[in-house]
N, C-alpha and C positions, 0 to 999 in steps of 0.2 A: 504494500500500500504506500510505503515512503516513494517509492516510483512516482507517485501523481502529485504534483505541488497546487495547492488548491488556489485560484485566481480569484473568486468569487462567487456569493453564491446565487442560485438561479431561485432560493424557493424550496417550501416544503412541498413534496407531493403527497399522495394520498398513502407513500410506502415509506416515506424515510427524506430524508434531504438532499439536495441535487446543488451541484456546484459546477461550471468551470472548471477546468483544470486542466495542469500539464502535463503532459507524458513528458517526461524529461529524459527519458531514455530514446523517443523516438523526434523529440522538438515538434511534437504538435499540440491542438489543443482538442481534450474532451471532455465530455459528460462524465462526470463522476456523480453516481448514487451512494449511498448508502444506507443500511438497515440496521437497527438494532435486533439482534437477535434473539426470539421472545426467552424468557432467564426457563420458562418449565419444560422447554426443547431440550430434550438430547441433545447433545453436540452432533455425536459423530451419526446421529440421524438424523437434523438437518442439517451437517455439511454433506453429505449424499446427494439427498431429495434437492439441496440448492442448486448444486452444481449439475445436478442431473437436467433441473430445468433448463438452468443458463446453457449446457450444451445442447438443446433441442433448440433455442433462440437463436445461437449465433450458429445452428448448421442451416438455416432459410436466410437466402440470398433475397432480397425484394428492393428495389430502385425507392419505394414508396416508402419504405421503416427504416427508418438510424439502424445502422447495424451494431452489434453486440461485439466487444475487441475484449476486454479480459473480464474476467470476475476473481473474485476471490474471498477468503474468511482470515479475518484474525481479529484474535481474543471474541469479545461478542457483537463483532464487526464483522457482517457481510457487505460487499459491495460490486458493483457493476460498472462497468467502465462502458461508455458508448461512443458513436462518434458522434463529432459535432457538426454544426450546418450553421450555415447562415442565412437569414428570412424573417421573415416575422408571421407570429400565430393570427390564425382567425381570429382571435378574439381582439385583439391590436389593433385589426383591420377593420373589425365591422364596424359601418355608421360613417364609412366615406365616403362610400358608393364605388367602391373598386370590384366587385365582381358582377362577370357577365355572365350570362346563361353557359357560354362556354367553358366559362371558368366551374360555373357548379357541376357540369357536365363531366369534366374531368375528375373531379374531386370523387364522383359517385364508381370513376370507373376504376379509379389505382385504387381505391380502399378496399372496394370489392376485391380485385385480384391481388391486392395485398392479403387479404381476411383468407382468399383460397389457399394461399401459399401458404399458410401457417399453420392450418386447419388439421393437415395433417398430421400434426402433434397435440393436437387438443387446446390450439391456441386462439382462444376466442378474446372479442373487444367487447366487453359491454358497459364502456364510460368513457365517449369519444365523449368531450369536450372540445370548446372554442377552442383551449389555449393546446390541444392533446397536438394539434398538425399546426404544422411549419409551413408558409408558403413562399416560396423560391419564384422568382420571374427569370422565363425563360429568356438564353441570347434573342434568338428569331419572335420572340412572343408570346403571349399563353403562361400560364404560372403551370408550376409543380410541386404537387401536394407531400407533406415527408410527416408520417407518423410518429409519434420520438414517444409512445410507451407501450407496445404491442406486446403481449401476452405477458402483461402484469398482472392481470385477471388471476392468472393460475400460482404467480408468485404471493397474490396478497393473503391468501386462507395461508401459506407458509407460516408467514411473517406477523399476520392478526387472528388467525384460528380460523376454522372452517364457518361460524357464522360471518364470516369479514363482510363475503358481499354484501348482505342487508346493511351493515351497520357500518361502513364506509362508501355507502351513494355519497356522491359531492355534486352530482348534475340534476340541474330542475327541467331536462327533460329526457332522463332513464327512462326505459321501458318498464309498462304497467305492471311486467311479471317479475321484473327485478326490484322494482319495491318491495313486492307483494313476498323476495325471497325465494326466487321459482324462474331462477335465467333459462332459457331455452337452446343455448347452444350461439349460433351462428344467427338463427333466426331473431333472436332480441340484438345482436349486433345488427341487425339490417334495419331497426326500428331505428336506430342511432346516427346510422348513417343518412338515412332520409330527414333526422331533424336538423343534421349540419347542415345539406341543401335547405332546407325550409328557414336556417337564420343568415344562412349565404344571399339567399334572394331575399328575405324580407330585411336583409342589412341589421336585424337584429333577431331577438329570440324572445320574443313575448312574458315567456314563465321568466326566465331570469332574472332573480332576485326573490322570486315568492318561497314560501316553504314549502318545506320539501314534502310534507302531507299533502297542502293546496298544490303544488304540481303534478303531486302522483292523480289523485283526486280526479284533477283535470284530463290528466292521459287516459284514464280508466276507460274517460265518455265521451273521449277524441273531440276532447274541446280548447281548438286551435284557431283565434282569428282566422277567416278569409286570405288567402296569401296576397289574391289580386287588390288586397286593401294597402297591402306593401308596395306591389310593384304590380302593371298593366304588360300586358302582352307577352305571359307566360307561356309556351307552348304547351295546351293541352295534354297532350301523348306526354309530357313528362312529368306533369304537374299530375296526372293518374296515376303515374307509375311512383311519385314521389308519396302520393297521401296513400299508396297501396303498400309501400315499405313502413308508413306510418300508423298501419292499422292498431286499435288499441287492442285487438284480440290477434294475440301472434298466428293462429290457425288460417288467419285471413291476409298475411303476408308470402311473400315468398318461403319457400321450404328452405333456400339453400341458395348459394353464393351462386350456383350456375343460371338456378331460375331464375335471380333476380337477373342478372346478365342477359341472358336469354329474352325476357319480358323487357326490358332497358329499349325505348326508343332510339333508332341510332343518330348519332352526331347529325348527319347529312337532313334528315328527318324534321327534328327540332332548331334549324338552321330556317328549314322552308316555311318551318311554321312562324317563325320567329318574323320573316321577315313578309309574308305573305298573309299573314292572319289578321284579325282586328276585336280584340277581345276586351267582350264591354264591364265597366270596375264592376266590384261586386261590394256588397253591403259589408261597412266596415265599423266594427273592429270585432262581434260576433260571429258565431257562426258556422259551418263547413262549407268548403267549395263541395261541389258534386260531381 
């Protein structure tokens, strides 16, 4: 751990504290985490299960997720080394009017095919947050979306006990089943992913700020102002596919990271709509679109 000379720090998360820092072995700079490790752990059974995780994390290669470079324990200090980026979070962002339908377009599509790559080891997202993604602008144009805490999900019951998910929500707009203690896999991640496009295009996020009773509450009975009260001239076909990732009954979402892909309007699609359609406001701030 002397290896990393710590720069500054970024912030508690939901696992432990996150910092800056230098690989002074390698002259660059990264993401250091670290965890206290809970005192009624075993040691040498969770330095196992830790490392076991951490090596299914840094073996998925994804352009979309910070990759995973060292971990390590010592004393009752676990910690995670990641790489670092440069960009600024959605949450930074919203309320400038910097994204385009393209821009949410994209966002819907690397997370998905991020979420598939990882799946494979049982690594699901279900607390995508404003500040969870990085956005990067590309040379040619268009931004690129960068995950920085994927399959924390499965490190946090480690580090907080197996009730962790109930009793570490931090987002007031989780899915109705993960309040309720009862995540779904993949399919409560797809609920997550549809409320990032619904604060990307509405430039903010309605529940944000309410408690976290009053927002579960609200998701239950899929009670989400009108989008077009945000923004006029949403491509239908996506703004369908967007409140269908957003169903408050997961049975009524997609099953699985292909269908929702599959069902996904394509780019070219919502481009024609975008520019060819004329779509009249709808009553605001009430309400569901239909």
């Amino acid at each position: 751990m002397n290896r990393y000379k710590i720069k500054q720090s970024l912030g508690n998360g939901r696992l432990g504290q996150v910092y800056l820092a230098e690989d002074t072995l390698l002259k660059r700079n990264v993401i250091f985490r670290k965890f206290n490790i809970p005192q009624d752990e075993n040691s040498s059974s969770f330095e196992k299960k830790f490392l076991s995780l951490v090596k299914d994390l840094s073996s998925v290669e994804d352009a979309s997720v910070l990759a995973v470079l060292d971990a390590g324990i010592e004393g009752d200090i676990a910690y995670i080394v990641g790489a670092s980026a440069n960009g600024a979070t959605i949450q930074s962002i919203l309320g400038k009017k910097e994204f385009e339908i393209q821009d949410v377009y994209q966002l819907a599509d690397q997370l998905l095919n991020a979420l598939g790559q990882f799946r494979q080891y049982g690594f699901f997202h279900y607390h995508f947050r404003l500040s969870s993604v990085l956005v990067q602008k590309k040379a040619n144009g268009g931004k690129h979306f960068l995950l920085m805490d994927m399959g924390y999900s499965k490190l946090m019951p480690l580090i907080h006990g197996q009730d962790a998910e109930k009793k570490m929500i931090a987002s007031a707009f989780a899915a109705p089943e993960l309040c309720a203690g009862q995540p779904m896999g993949e399919i409560t991640s797809l609920f997550m992913v549809g409320q990032l496009c619904y604060a990307m295009l509405a430039d903010c996020h309605p529940l944000s700020g309410l408690p976290l009773d009053v927002a579960y509450a609200k998701h239950k009975i899929g009670e989400l102002p009108y989008i077009s009260g945000y923004r006029e001239n949403i491509p239908e076909s996506f703004k369908a596919w967007m409140y269908k990732l957003m169903s408050p009954d997961w049975r009524d979402r997609p099953q699985s990271v292909e269908e929702a892909l599959a069902q996904m309007p394509s780019e070219r699609q919502i481009l024609k709509e975008e520019n060819h359609s004329i779509i009249k406001p709808q009553p605001f701030p009430a309400g569901l679109d239909t």
